[in-house]
C-alpha distance (Angstrom), angle and dihedral (degrees) to the residues before:
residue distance angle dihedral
X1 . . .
X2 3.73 . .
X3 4.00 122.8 .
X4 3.74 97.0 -100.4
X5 3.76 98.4 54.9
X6 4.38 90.9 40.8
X7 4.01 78.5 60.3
X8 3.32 104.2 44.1
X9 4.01 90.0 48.0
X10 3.55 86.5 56.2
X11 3.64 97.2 48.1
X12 3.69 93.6 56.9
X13 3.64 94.1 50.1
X14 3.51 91.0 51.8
X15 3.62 87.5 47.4
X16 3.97 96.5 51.1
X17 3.79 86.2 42.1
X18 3.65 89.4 58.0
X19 3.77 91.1 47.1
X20 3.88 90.7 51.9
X21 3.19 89.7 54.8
X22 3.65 102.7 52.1
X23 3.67 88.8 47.3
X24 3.68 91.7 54.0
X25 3.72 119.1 109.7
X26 3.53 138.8 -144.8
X27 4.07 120.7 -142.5
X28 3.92 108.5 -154.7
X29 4.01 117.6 175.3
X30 3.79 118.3 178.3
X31 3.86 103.7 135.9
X32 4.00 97.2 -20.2
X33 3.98 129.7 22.2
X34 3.66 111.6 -109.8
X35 3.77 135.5 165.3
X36 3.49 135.8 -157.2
X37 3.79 145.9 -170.9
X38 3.92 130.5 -125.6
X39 3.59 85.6 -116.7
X40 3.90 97.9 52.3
X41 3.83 92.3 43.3
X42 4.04 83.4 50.3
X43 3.64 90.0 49.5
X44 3.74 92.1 56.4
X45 4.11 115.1 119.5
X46 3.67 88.3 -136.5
X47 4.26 88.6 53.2
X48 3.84 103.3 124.7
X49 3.50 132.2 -174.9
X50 4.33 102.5 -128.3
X51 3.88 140.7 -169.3
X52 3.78 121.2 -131.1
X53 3.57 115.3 -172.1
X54 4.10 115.8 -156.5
X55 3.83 95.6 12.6
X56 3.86 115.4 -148.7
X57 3.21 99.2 -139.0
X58 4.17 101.0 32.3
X59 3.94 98.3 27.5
X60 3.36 97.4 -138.4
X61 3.47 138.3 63.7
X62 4.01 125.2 -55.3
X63 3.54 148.4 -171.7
X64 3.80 124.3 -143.9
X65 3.84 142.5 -178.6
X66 4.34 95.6 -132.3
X67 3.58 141.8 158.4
X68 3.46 119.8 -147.2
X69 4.33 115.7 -91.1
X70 3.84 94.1 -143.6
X71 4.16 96.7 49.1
X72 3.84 89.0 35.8
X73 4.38 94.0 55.3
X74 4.02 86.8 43.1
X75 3.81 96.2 -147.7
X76 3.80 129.5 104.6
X77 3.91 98.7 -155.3
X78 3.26 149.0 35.5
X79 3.94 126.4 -144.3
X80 3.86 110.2 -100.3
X81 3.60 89.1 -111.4
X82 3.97 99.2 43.8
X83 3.88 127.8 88.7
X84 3.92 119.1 -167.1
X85 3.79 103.0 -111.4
X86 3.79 123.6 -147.1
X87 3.75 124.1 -164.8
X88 3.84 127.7 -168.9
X89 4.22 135.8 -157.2
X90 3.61 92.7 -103.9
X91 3.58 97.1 49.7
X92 4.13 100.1 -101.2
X93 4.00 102.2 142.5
X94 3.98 124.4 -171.1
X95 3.62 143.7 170.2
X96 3.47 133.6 -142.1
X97 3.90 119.0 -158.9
X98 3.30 128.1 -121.3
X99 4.05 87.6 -108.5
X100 3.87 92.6 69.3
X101 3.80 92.2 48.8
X102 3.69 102.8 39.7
X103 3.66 108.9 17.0
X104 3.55 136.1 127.3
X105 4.26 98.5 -28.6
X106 3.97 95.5 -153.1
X107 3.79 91.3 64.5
X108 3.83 123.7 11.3
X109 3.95 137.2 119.8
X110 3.55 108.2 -92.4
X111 4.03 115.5 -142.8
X112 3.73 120.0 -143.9
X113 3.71 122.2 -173.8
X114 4.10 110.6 -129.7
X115 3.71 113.4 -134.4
X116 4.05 105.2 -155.2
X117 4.22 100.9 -146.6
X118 3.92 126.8 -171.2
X119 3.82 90.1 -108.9
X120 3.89 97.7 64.7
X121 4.00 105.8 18.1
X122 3.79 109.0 -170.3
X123 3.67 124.2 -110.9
X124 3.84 117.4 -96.6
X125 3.85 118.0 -105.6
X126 3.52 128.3 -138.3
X127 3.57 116.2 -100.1
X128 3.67 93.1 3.7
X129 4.34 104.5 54.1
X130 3.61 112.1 -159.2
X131 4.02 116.5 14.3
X132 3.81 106.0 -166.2
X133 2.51 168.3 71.4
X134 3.95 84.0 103.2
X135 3.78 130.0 30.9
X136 3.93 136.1 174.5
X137 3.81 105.1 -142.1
X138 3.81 136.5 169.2
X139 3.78 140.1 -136.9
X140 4.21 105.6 -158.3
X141 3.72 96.6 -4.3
X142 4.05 88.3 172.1
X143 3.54 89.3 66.4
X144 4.17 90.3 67.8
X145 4.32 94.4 18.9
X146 3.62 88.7 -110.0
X147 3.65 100.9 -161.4
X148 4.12 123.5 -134.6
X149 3.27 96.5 -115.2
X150 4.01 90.0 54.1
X151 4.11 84.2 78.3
X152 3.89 96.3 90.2
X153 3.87 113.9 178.3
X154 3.73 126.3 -174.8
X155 3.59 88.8 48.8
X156 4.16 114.9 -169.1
X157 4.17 97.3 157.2
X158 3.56 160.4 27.5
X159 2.98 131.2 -173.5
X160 4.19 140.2 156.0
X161 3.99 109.0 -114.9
X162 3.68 136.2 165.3
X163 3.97 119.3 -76.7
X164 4.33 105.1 -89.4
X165 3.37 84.3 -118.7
X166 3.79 99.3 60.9
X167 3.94 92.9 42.9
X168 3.84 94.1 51.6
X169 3.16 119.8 32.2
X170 4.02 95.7 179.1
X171 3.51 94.0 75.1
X172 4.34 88.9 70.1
X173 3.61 125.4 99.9
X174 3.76 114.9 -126.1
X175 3.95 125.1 -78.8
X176 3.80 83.5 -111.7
X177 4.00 95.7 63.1
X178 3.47 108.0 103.7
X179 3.74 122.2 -106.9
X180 3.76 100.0 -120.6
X181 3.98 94.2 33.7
X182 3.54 113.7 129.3
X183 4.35 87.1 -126.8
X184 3.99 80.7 67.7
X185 4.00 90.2 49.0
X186 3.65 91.4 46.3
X187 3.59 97.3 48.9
X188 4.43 87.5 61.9
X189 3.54 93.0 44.9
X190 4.01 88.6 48.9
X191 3.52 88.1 53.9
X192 3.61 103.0 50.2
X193 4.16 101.2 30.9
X194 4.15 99.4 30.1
X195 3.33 107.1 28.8
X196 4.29 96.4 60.7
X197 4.43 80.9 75.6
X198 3.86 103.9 20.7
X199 3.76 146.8 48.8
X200 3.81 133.3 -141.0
X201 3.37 127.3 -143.0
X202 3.94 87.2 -17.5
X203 3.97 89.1 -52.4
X204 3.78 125.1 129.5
X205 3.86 138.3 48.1
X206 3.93 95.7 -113.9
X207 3.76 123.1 107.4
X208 3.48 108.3 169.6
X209 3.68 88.6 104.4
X210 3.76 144.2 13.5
X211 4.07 136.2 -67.2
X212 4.18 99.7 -94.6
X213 3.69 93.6 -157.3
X214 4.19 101.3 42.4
X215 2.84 131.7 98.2
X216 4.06 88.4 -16.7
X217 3.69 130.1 13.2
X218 3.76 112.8 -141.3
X219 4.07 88.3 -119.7
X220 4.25 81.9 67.7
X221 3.43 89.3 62.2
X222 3.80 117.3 21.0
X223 3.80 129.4 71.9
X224 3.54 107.3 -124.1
X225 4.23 91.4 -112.6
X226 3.87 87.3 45.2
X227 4.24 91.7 46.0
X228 4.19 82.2 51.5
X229 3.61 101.3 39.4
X230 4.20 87.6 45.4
X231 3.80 90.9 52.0
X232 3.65 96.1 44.7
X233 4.20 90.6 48.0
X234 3.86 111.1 -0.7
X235 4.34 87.0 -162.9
X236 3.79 92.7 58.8
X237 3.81 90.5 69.5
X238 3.92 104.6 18.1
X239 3.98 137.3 3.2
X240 4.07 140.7 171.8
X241 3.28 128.6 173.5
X242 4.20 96.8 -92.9
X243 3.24 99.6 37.0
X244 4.03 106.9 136.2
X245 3.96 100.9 175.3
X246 4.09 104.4 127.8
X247 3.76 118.0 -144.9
X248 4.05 113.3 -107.4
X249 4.17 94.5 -139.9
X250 4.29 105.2 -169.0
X251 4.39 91.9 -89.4
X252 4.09 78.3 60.6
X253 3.60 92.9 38.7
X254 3.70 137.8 5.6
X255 3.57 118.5 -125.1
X256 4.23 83.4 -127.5
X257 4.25 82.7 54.6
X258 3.71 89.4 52.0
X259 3.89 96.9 50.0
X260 3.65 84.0 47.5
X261 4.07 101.7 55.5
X262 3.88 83.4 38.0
X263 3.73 92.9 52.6
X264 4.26 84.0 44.4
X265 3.54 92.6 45.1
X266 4.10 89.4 57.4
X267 3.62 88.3 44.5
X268 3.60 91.2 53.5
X269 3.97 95.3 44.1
X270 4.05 85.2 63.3
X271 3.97 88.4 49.7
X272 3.59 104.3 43.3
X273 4.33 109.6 167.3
């Protein structure tokens, strides 16, 4: 195959790509199902054109075309028992509380939603190939302790839904687990960082990856040094050629968080629903 034709190959996939993406929609729910087009979300007077310094997903610093979450959902609460669900193409799901979205207005992250257009496509990603045409990112996410894992790309939906914790109930620790034990700690960060891929004793709407508590819990089967190093960099201790588990390095996840899902995860292994 001669240079010429490799090139123009390319070009046209680039070309439907871009077209795929334009036609893409976006489902949002929060009071009234609606769904709109790349283009119309582009077209939108509040569109801006944003810096994000130490990208999640690109680690480094991007440029987008966005429009702002908050303005774009049109509410300014959540119910005390709702969360603000997100769901992806490849089946990652997360929720943001309503304490990133509404919180404290004098200093809090503010989310943007990316809009990939056919001008600027966005570079592939390992493991994951082309990200768009939707993508959840932050400016300041310290300021509210956006998590990693509160990044979603692909984005197909949103949609307000009960709190995890009020839907299933068998991912809480007992009454009798202390209120500052780290089980209790490891059960929130579970929630928020784990439970976007996998389920727990059949709970969650993810399905990137599998159920951590059935039939086996990882504690069954892991040394505690190879359960740490595998979270922290899932090649260094087993790899195949799909595998789409990221490593959590300690900016993603805090050696302290990692004892604590650990120390959750055992809990969980002895109280398996």
């Amino acid at each position: 195959m001669n240079t010429n034709l490799k090139r123009m190959i390319a070009l046209a996939g680039l070309m439907l790509a871009c077209a795929s993406s334009m036609a893409a929609s976006l489902v949002i729910n929060v009071g009234g199902e609606r769904s709109l087009t790349a283009e119309q979300l582009l077209a939108r007077p509040d569109a801006a054109t944003i810096r994000v310094p130490n990208d999640v997903t690109f680690h480094r610093t991007m440029t987008y075309r966005a429009v702002p979450l908050r303005a774009l959902l049109g509410i300014a609460a959540l119910p005390a028992d709702k969360e603000l669900q997100i769901t992806a193409t490849d089946g990652f799901v997360t929720h943001l509380p309503a304490r990133l979205l509404f919180g404290d207005a004098k200093k809090r992250a503010e989310p943007w939603l990316a809009i990939e257009t056919p001008d600027e496509p966005w570079p592939q990603v390992s493991g994951s190939g082309d990200i768009g045409p939707f993508y959840l990112v932050w400016i300041d996410p310290a300021a509210s302790g956006v998590s990693s894992e509160q990044w979603p790309f692909k984005v197909d939906a949103i949609r307000i839904a009960p709190t995890l914790a009020a839907r299933w109930p068998q991912i809480a620790v007992g009454k009798n687990v202390p209120a500052d034990s780290p089980i209790r700690r490891g059960q929130r960060v579970f929630a928020t960082q784990c439970m976007v891929c996998h389920k727990l004793n059949g709970a969650g709407d993810a399905s990137m990856g599998p159920d951590l508590n059935r039939p086996h819990n990882p504690t069954e089967y892991f040394q505690p040094w190879v359960l740490k190093s595998f979270i922290r960099d899932p090649k260094s201790i087993r790899a195949w050629a799909d595998m789409k588990m990221p490593g959590f390095d300690k900016n993603a996840l805090s050696d302290g968080d990692l004892d604590a899902v650990i120390a959750y995860l055992g809990y969980m292994a002895k109280h398996r629903k």
